[in-house]
C-alpha positions as CSV (number, residue, x, y, z in Angstrom):
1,X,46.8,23.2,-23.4
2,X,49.5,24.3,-20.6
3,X,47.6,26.7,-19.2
4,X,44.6,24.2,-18.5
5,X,46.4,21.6,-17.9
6,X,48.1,24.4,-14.8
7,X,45.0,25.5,-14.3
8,X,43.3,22.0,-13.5
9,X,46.3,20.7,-11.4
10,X,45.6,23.8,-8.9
11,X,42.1,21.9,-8.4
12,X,43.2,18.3,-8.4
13,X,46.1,16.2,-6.7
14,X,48.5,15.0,-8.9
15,X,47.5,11.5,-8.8
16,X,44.2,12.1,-9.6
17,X,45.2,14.5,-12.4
18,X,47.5,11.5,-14.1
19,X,44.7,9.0,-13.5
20,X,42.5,11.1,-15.4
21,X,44.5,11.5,-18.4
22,X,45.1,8.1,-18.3
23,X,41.4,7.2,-18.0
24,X,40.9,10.0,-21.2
25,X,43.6,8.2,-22.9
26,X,42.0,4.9,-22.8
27,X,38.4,6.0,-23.8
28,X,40.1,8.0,-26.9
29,X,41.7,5.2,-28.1
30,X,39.3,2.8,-27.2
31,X,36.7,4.7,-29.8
32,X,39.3,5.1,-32.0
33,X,40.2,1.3,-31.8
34,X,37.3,-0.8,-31.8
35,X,35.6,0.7,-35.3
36,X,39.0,0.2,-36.7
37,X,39.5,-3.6,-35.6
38,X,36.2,-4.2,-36.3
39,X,36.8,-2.7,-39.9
40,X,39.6,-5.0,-40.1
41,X,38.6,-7.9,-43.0
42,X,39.3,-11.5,-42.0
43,X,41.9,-13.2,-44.1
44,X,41.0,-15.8,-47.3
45,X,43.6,-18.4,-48.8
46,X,44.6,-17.8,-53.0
47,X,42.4,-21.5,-53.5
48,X,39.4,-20.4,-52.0
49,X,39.4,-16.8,-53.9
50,X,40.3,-18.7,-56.7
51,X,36.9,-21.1,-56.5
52,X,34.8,-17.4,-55.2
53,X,36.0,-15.9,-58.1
54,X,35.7,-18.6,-60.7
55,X,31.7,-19.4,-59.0
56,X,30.7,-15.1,-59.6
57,X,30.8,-14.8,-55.9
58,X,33.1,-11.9,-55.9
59,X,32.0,-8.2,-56.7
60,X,34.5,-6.1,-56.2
61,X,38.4,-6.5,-55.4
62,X,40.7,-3.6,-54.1
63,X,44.6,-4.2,-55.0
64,X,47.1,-3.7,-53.0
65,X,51.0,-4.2,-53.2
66,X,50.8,-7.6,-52.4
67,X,47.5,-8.6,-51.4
68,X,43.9,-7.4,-52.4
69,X,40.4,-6.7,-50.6
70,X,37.8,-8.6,-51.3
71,X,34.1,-8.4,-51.8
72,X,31.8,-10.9,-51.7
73,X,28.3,-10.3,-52.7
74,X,26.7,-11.8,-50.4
75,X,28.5,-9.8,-47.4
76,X,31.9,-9.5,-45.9
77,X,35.2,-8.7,-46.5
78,X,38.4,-10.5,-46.6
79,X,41.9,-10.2,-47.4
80,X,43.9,-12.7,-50.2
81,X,47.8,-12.8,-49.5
82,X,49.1,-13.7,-53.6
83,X,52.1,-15.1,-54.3
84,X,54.6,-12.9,-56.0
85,X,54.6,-11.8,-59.5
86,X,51.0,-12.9,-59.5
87,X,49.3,-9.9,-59.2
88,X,50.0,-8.2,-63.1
89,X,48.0,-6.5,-65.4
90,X,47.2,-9.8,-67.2
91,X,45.8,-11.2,-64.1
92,X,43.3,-8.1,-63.5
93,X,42.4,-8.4,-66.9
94,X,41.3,-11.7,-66.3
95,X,39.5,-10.8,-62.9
96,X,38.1,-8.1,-64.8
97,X,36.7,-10.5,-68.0
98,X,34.7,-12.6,-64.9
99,X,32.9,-9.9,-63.9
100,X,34.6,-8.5,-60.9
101,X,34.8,-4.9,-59.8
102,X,38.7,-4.1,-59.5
103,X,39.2,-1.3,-57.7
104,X,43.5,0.0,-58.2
105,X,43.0,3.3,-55.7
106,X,43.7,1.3,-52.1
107,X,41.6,4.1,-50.3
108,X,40.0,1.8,-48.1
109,X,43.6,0.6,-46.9
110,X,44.8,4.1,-46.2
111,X,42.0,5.2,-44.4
112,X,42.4,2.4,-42.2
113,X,46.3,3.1,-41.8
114,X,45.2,6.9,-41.0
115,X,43.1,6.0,-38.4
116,X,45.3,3.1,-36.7
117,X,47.9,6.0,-36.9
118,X,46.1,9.1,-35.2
119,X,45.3,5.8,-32.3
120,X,49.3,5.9,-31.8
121,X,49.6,9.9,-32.1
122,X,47.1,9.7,-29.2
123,X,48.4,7.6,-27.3
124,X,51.7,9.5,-27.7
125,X,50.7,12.7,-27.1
126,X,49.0,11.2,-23.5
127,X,51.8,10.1,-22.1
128,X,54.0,13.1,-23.2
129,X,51.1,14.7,-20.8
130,X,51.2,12.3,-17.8
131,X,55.7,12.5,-17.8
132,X,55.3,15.9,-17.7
133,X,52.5,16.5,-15.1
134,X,54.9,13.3,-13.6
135,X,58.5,14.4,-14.0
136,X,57.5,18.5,-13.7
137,X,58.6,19.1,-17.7
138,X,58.2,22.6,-17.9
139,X,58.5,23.2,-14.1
140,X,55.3,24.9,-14.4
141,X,52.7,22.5,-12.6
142,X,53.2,21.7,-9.0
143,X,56.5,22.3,-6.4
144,X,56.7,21.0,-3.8
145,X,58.2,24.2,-1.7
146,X,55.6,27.2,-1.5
147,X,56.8,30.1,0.8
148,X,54.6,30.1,4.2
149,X,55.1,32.0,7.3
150,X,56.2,30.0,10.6
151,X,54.2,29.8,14.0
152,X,58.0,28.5,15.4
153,X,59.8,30.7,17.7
154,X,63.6,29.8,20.0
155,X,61.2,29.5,22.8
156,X,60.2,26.4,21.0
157,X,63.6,25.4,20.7
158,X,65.3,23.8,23.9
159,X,68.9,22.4,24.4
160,X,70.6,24.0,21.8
161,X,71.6,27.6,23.7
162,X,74.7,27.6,21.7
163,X,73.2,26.9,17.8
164,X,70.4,29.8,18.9
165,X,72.8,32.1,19.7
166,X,75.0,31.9,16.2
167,X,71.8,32.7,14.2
168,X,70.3,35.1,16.4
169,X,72.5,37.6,14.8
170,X,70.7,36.7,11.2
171,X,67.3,37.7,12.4
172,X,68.9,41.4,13.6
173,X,69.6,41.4,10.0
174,X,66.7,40.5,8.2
175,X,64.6,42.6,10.7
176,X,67.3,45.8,10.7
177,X,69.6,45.4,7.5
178,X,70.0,49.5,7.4
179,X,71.7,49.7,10.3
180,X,74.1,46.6,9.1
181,X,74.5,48.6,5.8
182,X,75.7,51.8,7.1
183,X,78.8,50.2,8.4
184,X,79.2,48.2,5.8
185,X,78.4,45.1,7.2
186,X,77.1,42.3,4.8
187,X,74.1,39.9,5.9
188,X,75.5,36.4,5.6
189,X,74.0,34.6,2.5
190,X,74.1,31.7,3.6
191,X,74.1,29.3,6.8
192,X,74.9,25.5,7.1
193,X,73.9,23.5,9.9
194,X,75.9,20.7,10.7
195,X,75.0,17.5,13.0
196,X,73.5,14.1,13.2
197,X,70.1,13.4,12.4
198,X,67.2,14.3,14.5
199,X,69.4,17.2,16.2
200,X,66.7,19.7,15.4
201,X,68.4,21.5,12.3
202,X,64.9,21.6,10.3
203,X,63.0,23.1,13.9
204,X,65.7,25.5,14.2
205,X,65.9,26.8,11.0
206,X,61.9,27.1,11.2
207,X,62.5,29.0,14.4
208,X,65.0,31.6,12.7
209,X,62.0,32.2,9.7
210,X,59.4,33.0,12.6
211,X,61.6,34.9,15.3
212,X,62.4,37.0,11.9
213,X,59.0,37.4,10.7
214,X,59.7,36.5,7.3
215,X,58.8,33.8,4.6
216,X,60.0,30.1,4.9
217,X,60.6,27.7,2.1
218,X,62.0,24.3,2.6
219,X,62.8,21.6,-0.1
220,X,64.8,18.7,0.3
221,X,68.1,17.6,-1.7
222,X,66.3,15.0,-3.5
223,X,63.3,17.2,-4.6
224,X,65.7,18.3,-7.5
225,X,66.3,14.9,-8.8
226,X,64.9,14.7,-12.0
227,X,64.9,12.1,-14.8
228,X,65.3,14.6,-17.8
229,X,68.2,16.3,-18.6
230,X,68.4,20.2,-17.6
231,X,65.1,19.4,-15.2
232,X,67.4,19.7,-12.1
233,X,69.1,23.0,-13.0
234,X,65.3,24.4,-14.3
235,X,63.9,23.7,-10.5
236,X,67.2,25.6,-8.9
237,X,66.8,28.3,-11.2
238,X,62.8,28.5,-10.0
239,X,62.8,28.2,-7.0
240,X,65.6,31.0,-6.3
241,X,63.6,32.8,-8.3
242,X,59.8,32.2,-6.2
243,X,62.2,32.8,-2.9
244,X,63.3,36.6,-3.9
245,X,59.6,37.0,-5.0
246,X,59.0,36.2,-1.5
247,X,62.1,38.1,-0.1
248,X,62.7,38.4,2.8
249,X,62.8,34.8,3.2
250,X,64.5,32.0,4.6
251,X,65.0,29.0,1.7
252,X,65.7,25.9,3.6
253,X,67.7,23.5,1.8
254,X,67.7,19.8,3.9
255,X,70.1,16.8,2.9
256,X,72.0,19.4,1.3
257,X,74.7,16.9,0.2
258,X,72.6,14.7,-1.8
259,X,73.1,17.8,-4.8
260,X,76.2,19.8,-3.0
261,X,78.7,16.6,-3.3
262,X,82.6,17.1,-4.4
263,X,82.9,17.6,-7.8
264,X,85.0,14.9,-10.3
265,X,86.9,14.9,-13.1
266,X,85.4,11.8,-15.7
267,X,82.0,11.5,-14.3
268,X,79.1,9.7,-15.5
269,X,76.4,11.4,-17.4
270,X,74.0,11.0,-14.2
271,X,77.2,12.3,-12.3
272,X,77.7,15.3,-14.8
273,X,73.6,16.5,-14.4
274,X,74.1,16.3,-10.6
275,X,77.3,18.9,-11.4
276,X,75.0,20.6,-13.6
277,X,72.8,21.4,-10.3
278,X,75.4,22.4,-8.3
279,X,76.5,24.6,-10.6
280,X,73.2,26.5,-10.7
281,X,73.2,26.4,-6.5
282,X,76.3,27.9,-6.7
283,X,75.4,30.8,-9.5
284,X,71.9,31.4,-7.7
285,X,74.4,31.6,-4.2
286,X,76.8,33.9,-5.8
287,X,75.6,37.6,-5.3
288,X,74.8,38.4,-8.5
289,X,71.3,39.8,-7.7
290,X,72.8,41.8,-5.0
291,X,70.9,42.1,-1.4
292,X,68.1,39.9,-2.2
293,X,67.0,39.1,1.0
294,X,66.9,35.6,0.4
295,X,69.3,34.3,3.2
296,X,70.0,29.9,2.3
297,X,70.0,27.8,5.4
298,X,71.2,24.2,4.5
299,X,71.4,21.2,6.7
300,X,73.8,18.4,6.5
301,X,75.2,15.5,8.7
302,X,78.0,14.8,5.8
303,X,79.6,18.1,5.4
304,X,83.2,16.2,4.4
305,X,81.5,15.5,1.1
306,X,80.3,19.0,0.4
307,X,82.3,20.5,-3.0
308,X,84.5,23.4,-1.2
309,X,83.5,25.8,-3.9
310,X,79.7,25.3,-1.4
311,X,81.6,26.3,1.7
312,X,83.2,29.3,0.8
313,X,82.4,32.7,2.2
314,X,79.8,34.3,0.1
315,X,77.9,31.3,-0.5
316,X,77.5,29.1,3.2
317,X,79.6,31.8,5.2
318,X,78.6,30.4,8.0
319,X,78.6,26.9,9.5
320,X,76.3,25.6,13.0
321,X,77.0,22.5,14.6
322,X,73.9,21.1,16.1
323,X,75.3,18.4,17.7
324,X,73.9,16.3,20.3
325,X,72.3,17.1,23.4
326,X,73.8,16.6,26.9
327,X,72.2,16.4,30.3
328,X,70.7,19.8,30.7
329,X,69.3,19.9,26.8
330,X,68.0,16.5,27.4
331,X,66.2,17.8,30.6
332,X,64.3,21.2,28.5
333,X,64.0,19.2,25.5
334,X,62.0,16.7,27.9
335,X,60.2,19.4,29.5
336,X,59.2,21.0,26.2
337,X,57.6,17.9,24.7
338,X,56.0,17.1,28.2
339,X,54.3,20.7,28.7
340,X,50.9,19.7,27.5
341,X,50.9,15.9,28.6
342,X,49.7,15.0,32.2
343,X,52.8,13.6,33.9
344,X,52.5,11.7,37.7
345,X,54.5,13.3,40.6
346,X,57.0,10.2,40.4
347,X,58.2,11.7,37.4
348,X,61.6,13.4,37.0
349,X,62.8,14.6,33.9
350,X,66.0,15.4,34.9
351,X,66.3,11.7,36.4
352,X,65.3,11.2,32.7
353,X,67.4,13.0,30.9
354,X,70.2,11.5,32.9
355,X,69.8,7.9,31.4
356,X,69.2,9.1,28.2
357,X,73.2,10.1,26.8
358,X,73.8,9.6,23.2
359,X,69.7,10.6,22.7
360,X,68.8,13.3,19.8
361,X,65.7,15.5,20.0
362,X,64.1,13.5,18.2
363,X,64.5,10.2,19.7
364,X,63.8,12.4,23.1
365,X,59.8,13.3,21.8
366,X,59.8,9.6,20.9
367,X,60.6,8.8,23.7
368,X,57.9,10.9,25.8
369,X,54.9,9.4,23.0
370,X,55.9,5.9,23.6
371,X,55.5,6.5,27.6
372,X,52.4,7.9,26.8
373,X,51.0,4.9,24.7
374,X,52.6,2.9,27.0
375,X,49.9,4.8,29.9
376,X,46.9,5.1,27.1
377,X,47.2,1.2,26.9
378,X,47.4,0.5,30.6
379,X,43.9,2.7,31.0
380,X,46.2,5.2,33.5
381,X,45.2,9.2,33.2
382,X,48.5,10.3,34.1
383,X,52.1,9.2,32.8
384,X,54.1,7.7,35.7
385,X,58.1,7.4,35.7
386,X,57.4,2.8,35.1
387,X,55.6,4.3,31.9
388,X,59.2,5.9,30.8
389,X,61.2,3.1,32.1
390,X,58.8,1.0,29.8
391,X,59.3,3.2,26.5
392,X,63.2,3.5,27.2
393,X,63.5,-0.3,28.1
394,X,61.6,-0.6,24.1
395,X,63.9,1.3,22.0
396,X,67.1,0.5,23.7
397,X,65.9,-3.3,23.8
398,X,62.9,-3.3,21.4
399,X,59.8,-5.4,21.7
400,X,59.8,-8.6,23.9
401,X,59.1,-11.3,22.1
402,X,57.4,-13.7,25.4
403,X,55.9,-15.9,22.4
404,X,59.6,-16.9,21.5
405,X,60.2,-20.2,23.7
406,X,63.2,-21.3,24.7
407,X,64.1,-25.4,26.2
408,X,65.8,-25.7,29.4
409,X,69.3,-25.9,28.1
410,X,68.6,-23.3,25.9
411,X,67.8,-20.7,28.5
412,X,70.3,-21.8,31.1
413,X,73.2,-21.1,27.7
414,X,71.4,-17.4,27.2
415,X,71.6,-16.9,31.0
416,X,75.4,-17.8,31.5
417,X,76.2,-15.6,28.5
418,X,74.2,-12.8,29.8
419,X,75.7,-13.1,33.4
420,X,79.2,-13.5,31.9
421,X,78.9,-9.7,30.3
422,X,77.2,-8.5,33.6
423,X,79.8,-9.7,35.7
424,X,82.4,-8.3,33.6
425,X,80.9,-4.6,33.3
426,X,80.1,-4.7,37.1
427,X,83.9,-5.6,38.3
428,X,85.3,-3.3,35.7
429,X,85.5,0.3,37.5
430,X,86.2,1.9,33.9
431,X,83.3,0.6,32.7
432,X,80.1,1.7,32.1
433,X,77.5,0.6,34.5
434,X,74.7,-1.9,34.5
435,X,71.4,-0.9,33.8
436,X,69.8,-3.8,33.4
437,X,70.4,-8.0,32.5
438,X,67.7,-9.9,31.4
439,X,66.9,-13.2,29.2
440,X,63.8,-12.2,27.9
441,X,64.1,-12.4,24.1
442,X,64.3,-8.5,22.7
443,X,63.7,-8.1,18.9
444,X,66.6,-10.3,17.7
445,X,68.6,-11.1,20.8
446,X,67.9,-13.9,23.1
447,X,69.2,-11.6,26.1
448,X,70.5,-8.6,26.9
449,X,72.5,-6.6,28.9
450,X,72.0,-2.9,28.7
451,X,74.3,-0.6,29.6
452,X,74.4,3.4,30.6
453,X,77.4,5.7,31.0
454,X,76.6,8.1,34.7
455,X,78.2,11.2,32.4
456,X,78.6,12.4,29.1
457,X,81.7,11.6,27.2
458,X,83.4,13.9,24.8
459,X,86.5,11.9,25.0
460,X,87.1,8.2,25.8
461,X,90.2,7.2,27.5
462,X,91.8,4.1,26.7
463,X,91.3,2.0,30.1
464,X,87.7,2.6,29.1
465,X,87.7,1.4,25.7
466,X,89.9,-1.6,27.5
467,X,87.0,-2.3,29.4
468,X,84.2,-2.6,26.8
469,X,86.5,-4.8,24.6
470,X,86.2,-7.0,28.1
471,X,82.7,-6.8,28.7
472,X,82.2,-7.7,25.0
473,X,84.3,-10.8,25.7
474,X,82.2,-11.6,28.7
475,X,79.5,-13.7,27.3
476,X,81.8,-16.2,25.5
477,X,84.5,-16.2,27.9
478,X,81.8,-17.8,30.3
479,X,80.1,-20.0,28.0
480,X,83.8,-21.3,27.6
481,X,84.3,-21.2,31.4
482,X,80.8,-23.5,32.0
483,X,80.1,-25.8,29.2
484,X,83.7,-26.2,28.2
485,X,85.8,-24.8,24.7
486,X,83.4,-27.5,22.3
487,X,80.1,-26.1,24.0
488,X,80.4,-22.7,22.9
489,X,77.7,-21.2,20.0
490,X,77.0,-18.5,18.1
491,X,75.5,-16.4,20.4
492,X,78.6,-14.4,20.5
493,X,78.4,-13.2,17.1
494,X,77.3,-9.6,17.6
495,X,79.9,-9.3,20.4
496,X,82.9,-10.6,18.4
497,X,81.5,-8.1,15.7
498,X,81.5,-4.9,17.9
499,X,85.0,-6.1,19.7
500,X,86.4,-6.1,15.8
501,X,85.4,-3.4,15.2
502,X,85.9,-1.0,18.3
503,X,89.6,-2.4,18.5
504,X,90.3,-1.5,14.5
505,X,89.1,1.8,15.7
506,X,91.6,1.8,18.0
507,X,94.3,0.8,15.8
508,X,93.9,2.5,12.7
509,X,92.3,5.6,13.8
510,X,93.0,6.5,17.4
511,X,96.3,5.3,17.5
512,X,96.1,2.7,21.0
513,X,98.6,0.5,19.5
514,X,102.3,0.2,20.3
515,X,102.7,-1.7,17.1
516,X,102.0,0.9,14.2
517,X,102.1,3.9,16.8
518,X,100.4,7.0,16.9
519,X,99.2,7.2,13.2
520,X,96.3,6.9,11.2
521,X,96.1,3.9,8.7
522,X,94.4,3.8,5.9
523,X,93.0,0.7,3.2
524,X,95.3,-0.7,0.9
525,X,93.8,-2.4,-1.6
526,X,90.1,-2.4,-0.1
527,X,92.2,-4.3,2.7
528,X,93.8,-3.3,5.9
529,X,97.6,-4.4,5.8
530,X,98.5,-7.9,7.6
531,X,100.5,-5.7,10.5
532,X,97.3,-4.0,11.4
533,X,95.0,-7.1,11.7
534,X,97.4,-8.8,13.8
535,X,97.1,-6.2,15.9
536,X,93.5,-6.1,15.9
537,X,93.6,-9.8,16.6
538,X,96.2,-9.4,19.8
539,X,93.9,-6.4,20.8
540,X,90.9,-8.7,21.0
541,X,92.5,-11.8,22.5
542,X,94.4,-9.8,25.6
543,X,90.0,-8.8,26.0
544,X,89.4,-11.9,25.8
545,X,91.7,-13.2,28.5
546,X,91.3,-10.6,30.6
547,X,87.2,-11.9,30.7
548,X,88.0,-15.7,31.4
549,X,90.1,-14.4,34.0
550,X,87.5,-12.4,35.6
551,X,85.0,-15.6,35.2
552,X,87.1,-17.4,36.7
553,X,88.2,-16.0,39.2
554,X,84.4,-14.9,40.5
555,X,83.0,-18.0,39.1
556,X,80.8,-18.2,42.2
557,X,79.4,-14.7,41.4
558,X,78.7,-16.1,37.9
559,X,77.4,-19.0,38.9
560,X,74.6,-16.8,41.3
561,X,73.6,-14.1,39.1
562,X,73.0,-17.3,36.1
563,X,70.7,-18.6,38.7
564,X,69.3,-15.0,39.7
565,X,68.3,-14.6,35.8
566,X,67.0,-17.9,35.3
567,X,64.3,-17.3,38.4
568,X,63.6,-13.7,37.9
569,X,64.7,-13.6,34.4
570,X,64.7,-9.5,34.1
571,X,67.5,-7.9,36.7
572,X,68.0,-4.1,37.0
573,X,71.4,-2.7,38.0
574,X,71.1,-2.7,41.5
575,X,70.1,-6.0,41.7
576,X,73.1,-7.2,39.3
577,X,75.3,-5.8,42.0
578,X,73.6,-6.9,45.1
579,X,73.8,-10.4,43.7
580,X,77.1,-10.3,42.7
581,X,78.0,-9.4,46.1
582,X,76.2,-12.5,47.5
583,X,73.8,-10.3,49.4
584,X,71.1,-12.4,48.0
585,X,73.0,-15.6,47.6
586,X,70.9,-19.0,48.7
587,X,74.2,-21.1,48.5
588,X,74.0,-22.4,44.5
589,X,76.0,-24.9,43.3
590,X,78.0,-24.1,40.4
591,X,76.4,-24.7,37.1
592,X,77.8,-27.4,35.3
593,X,77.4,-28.3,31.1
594,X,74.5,-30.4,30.7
């Protein structure tokens, strides 16, 4: 039964293999079911097979424990409930006197139990079938990770020089491991790659198979889940053991941490099968097959949650951090994903690349599909540098929302809170620059002012971090500053939410306050101690001040870029400034609450 069962799940998907069972299961039963229902006699009171009885309508009666089968002759069956003590040998005797068949075997009965009972075995025995061709019982049906060669090379890989270079050194061995083994030297079993998501950890990995030449496997953490006991450790076990079938081959494991996580004492029993996997990782990781050419490459973005027993040399020996791109990865990761699309002679991926800090690999091929979208919707053949602006303005800003209407009063309150955080990251020399201001609703903001650093940051100094607690500050300080301290809404939220939590940042972890110095706090209590929210709060305020005062003191620079959004309602940076600087000032009066 396993064997065809194997055999016919190589020809069909697995839905369609469960949704034939199932379809099986319900004819089997269904011929099963109906001759027994319909076998099933309807049910007759005590009077009226008193009266049958008493008339000679009865022929035949089969006794039961507590009831009997009767036979009319005339046709039909029925069943008589009697009351207890009723049914005794006096009372057949008397049945018997009247001319009626009794019948003391019950076969009829059993059959009927029999059959109602191979209906449940059945049904049973079906969905034992669907879990396992579900749940992977036996791990002998389908999985997800078969071992396939890769068309991937480090040429394919741009922006991450550094990450290339640490696991070049594996391919020497996997293409050359005698010459490692007459020094001595042993091939690294395994290799963790460590950085954010999207970095290009699954790409590079593929690359190391194919610049190899050897077999690639990849599975995911989560493929091992299972909701049977042992299942977990069965698929670890497998697949190490389809990987050195395939050897030489790199087994990628991604999301590593979802089964690699710390170890505790007093787990649950979902907790203790999870250990139960790791376990098995770390014995198949061990060495106890020797040089198996299977070389592990896992992938992570929480490697502080790993168990250590996972990280030690002879298991991950080596860790990779494939962090973020900057400038000049941006720039030949863009120029990778824009080889094969037609780009206009406007376009400069380097100018790009340069407004782009903080972007992934992924979020950088994003970035070049939704330009081109962007030039596949406008009917254009080539993609121009206002198709990139477009896609970048999108997924900082997401989708305007020009169907969202706002009053008059509403618009001129977006435009002064707007204006109020422009003004503020403009004046501020520590501060990042503007790259645009605008009161067109984006996703779920009314407005928006989008800022870009000009460099990447490895570090932030503190007058910088001073100066986004300001900017933050800016839209409320000049809500406050135009329609008075009872005028002032909600709009603020998201800013008072970021201020919060950058300056607990600083307090606890960074250690920018004079008032618990240079340490790191910790929660107390699933609380932060009263010292260190007062600080927090002081942190904020001094922002806070700092903006009204800058409102304030420019108001007529607030009062002309308000009126500068209101008629043009999108401003890019240049713009924000050149207003600011009155260079396109018309002489506004200062805006007043309604």
């Amino acid at each position: 039964m396993t064997r065809f069962i194997s055999s016919l799940s190589k020809r069909l998907s697995r839905r369609a293999l469960v949704a034939l069972c199932l379809v099986l299961a319900a004819a089997v039963t269904a011929a099963i079911a109906i001759p027994v229902v319909r076998m099933q006699p309807a049910d007759m009171s005590y009077t009226a097979f008193a009266k049958a009885a008493a008339s000679g309508e009865i022929a035949r009666v089969t006794v039961g424990e507590d009831a009997i089968l009767v036979y009319r002759r005339t046709g039909g069956d029925a069943v008589v409930k009697l009351p207890a003590g009723l049914l005794d040998a006096a009372y057949l005797d008397r049945l018997a006197a009247s001319g009626v068949e009794v019948d003391l075997s019950g076969r009829h009965w059993d059959l009927l139990a029999m059959l109602g009972g191979l209906a449940s075995f059945l049904l049973m025995g079906v969905a034992v079938v669907v879990m396992g061709l579900q749940l992977d019982l036996r791990g002998k049906l389908a999985w997800p990770a078969t071992a396939k060669t890769t068309p991937f090379r480090f040429s394919d890989v741009a922006g991450l020089e550094e990450p290339k270079a640490e696991v070049a050194e594996i391919v020497s061995f996997l293409k050359n491991p005698a010459s490692f083994a007459t020094v001595g030297a042993r091939a690294p079993r395994g290799v963790l790659m460590v950085g954010p998501p999207g970095t290009g950890k699954t790409l590079l990995a593929r690359a190391l198979a194919g610049e190899a030449e050897v077999s690639f496997m990849a599975v995911s953490g989560s493929d091992f889940s299972a909701a049977l006991v042992g299942v977990s450790k069965s698929r670890v076990a497998r697949l190490f053991r389809e990987a050195r079938r395939k050897a030489p081959c790199i087994l990628f494991i991604d999301e590593l941490d979802s089964i690699g996580k710390k170890r505790a004492a007093g787990a649950s029993a979902a907790e203790r099968e999870y250990d139960t996997t790791l376990n098995q990782l770390l014995v198949e990781m061990d060495g106890f097959h020797g040089s198996d050419g299977v070389i592990v490459v896992g992938a992570t973005n929480r490697v502080d949650v790993l168990d250590p027993a996972l990280l030690r040399p002879g298991r991950f020996d080596r860790q990779v951090h494939v962090g973020l791109p900057d400038i000049a990865g941006r720039a030949a990761i863009l120029a990778v994903h824009c080889a094969k699309r037609p780009l206009a002679e406007d376009v400069e991926l380097r100018v790009i690349a340069r407004g782009t800090p903080g972007f992934s690999g992924a979020e950088l091929s994003n970035l070049v599909n939704e330009a081109a979208v962007l030039a596949a919707r406008a009917g254009a053949t080539t993609i121009t540098a206002e198709h990139f602006a477009g896609a970048h303005k999108k997924l900082l800003m997401g989708l305007e929302r020009r169907s969202l209407v706002l009053d008059a009063g509403e618009l001129q309150l977006v435009a002064v809170h707007e204006a109020g955080h422009a003004l503020c990251a403009t004046l501020l020399p520590a501060a990042d620059r503007v790259h645009s201001a605008t009161i067109v609703p984006h996703g779920g903001a009314l407005g928006m002012v989008m800022r870009l650093p000009e460099k990447d940051r490895l570090c932030v100094p503190l007058d910088k971090l001073r100066a986004d607690l300001v900017v933050a500050m800016g839209g409320r300080a000049a809500e406050e500053a135009v329609f008075g301290p009872d005028k002032v809404t909600t709009g603020a939220a998201s800013d008072i939410a970021f201020a919060t939590d950058l300056a607990t940042r600083m307090v606890t972890e960074w250690g920018m306050s004079a008032a618990t110095g240079k340490i790191k706090v910790t929660l107390r209590d699933g609380d932060l101690p009263q010292s260190v929210r007062d600080e927090v709060r002081a942190l904020v305020e001094q922002a806070y001040r700092a903006a009204r005062l800058i409102v304030d003191d420019r108001r007529d620079a607030l009062d002309r870029l308000t009126q500068a959004l209101l008629d043009r309602e999108t401003l890019n940076g240049a713009e924000v400034v050149a207003v600011i600087e009155g260079a396109t000032s018309d002489g506004a009066e200062p805006l007043r609450a309604a």
